[in-house]
C-alpha angles and dihedrals in degrees: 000000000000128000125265121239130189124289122183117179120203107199118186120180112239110258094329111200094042092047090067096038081063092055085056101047108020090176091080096055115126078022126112110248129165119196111209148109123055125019120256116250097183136039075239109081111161101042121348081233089075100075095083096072131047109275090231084064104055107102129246089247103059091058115099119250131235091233093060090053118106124173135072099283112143122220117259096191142328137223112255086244093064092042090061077075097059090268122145151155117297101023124130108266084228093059094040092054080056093054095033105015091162086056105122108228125224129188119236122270101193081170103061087033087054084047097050089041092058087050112054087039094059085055096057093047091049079060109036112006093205111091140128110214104221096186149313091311097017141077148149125234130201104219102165097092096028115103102248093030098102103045116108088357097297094322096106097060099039087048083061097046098051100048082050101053086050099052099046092036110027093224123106120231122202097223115200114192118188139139090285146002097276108057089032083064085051104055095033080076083051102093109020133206108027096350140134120208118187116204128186133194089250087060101065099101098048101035108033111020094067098056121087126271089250088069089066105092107235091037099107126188094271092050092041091051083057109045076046094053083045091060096261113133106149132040084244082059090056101033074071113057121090131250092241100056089040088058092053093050107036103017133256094296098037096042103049083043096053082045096062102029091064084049094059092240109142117149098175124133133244089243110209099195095047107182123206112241092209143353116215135166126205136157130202114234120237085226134023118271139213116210093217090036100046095022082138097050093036086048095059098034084056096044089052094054094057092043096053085045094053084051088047099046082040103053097044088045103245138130119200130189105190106081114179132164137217138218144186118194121209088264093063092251117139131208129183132190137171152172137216112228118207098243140019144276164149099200105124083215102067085034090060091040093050092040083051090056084053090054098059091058100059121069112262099188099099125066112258125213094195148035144189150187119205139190123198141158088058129189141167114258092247085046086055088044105055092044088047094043103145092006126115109227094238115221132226112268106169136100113304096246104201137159101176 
């Protein structure tokens, strides 16, 4: 019998959102469609008429476009259809209408995407248990013990668990399998949409030197600009630069990171219990804000955010002590700030108070086009307890604070 290696799978459903909004209105399949801007606060979304007939039923033609949008909402995902124009996650809904202005545009329905997620998550773990869920469409999953996992180096399994997920969910997964998580992320974009890429560690060379540093989860645009400026185009370029001269250019941690990663060395665990480090809420405006000239505006929308954030904190059972808020000026320039409490907590009262003191610390002279509440430091209540055993939880006493 041979001896079992490592096989880490990393599985990311096809253009998630979308994918389910296709279930629910199969009309618009082969068609390009971006979901994005505001949230939707009925099943129907294109006229609350439309509730009284089926949403299959509703026709091309009665669906907003792209072109007709104005304001300052951000795309969540695109069909693969709409991507074929340049259009992509994250971009703002008013430059995509330039690039795609027949796209067909959907609000976001976080509601129906959480109950799919459950769902095809439930499925992988029924087939192979162990599995880190990376998000609402992403997860790791752990094959080498798992019967199948080692077949075909992995390709057997993940073949099984994505025709299973289709045909008890409807939506398609890419599925990468390698020796670790990070080249597993890698080849799981292989093959996009509905494929399966297997990658071994005697594949390095010929499968992952030649693409570009970018492709390496963790190299962002501003690394990747300098390791371009430094002459390092590819991960083989930088597969062979030394330590030494990585630590120079990028610092200890960066550096030795860097070092490893275009090596394809990566030790890290699929992490069942995988805790949030933080939990934040922020929304972009659909038009810039002052904080003197739209205090009123600003003061709900804030005190919407904490309050989203306690119910957060509340409904997934932590208490954090570290608040901290975010802004984005109209410039594009951010600015954090935060504050430890002494104690802990998940009352969107002594959030807000503690988020106000942030506030008064960033420059609020310029308009801001975002804003954002955030958590960290979090722990379970029995973890809080037993830290805190014997010891008062002590309460904010000082000036409001408040801006808003």
């Amino acid at each position: 019998m041979s001896e079992k290696i490592r096989r880490i799978a990393h599985l990311d459903m096809d253009a998630f959102y979308a994918s389910v909004e296709l279930l629910r209105y199969p009309q618009l399949q082969g068609l390009p469609v971006v979901i994005g801007g505001g949230r939707r606060s009925v099943d129907a979304a294109i006229d609350p008429t439309l509730s009284e007939r089926p949403l299959h039923r509703i026709p091309v033609s009665e669906f907003p476009l792209l072109k007709d949008y104005s304001g300052r909402g951000v795309i969540t995902t695109a069909t693969y259809a709409a991507r074929q124009f340049g259009v992509g996650s994250a971009m703002g809904l008013m430059k995509a209408a330039r690039l795609c202005p027949q796209a067909l545009l959907l609000p976001v329905d976080f509601a129906q995407y959480r109950k799919y997620s459950k769902a095809f998550k439930a499925i992988i773990t029924d087939i192979a248990p162990m599995m880190e869920d990376r998000g609402v469409d992403e997860v790791y999953i752990d094959f080498t013990d798992v019967p199948g996992g080692q077949r075909e180096g992995g390709r057997v399994l993940a073949r099984l668990i994505q025709k299973t997920i289709f045909e008890q969910t409807g939506l398609t997964c890419s599925v990468g399998v390698a020796p670790n998580k990070l080249l597993a992320k890698m080849a799981s974009e292989f093959n996009k949409p509905k494929g399966i890429a297997v990658i071994y560690a005697e594949d390095l060379q010929s499968r992952i030197w030649p693409l570009p540093c970018r492709k390496i989860n963790g190299i962002g645009p501003k690394a990747d600009e300098k390791l371009r400026s430094l002459g390092v185009q590819t991960i083989g370029d930088l597969a062979q630069q030394e330590l030494d001269w990585l630590i120079e250019h990028f610092g200890q941690k960066t550096g030795d990171w860097m070092y490893r990663a275009a090596r394809g060395l990566d030790e890290r665990p699929v992490v069942l219990d995988s805790e949030p480090v933080s939990i934040s809420r922020e929304t972009t405006f659909e038009r810039d804000l002052h904080a003197l000239r739209d205090k009123a505006e600003l003061g709900v929308i804030f005190t919407r955010l904490c309050d989203q954030v306690a119910d957060d904190l509340q409904r997934k059972g932590y208490l954090g002590k570290t608040i901290g808020i975010k802004l984005r000026y109209s410039d594009f320039h951010s600015v954090t700030r935060d504050q430890t409490l002494d104690h802990y907590t998940a009352d969107a009262r002594t959030i807000r108070h503690a988020a106000g003191l942030c506030l008064k610390r960033v420059p609020l002279a310029q308009a801001m086009r975002l804003l954002g509440v955030r958590v960290g430091s979090l722990l379970k209540p029995d973890e809080v307890s037993a830290i805190e055993q014997g010891r008062p939880g002590a309460a904010l006493h000082d000036s409001t604070g408040q801006l808003f």
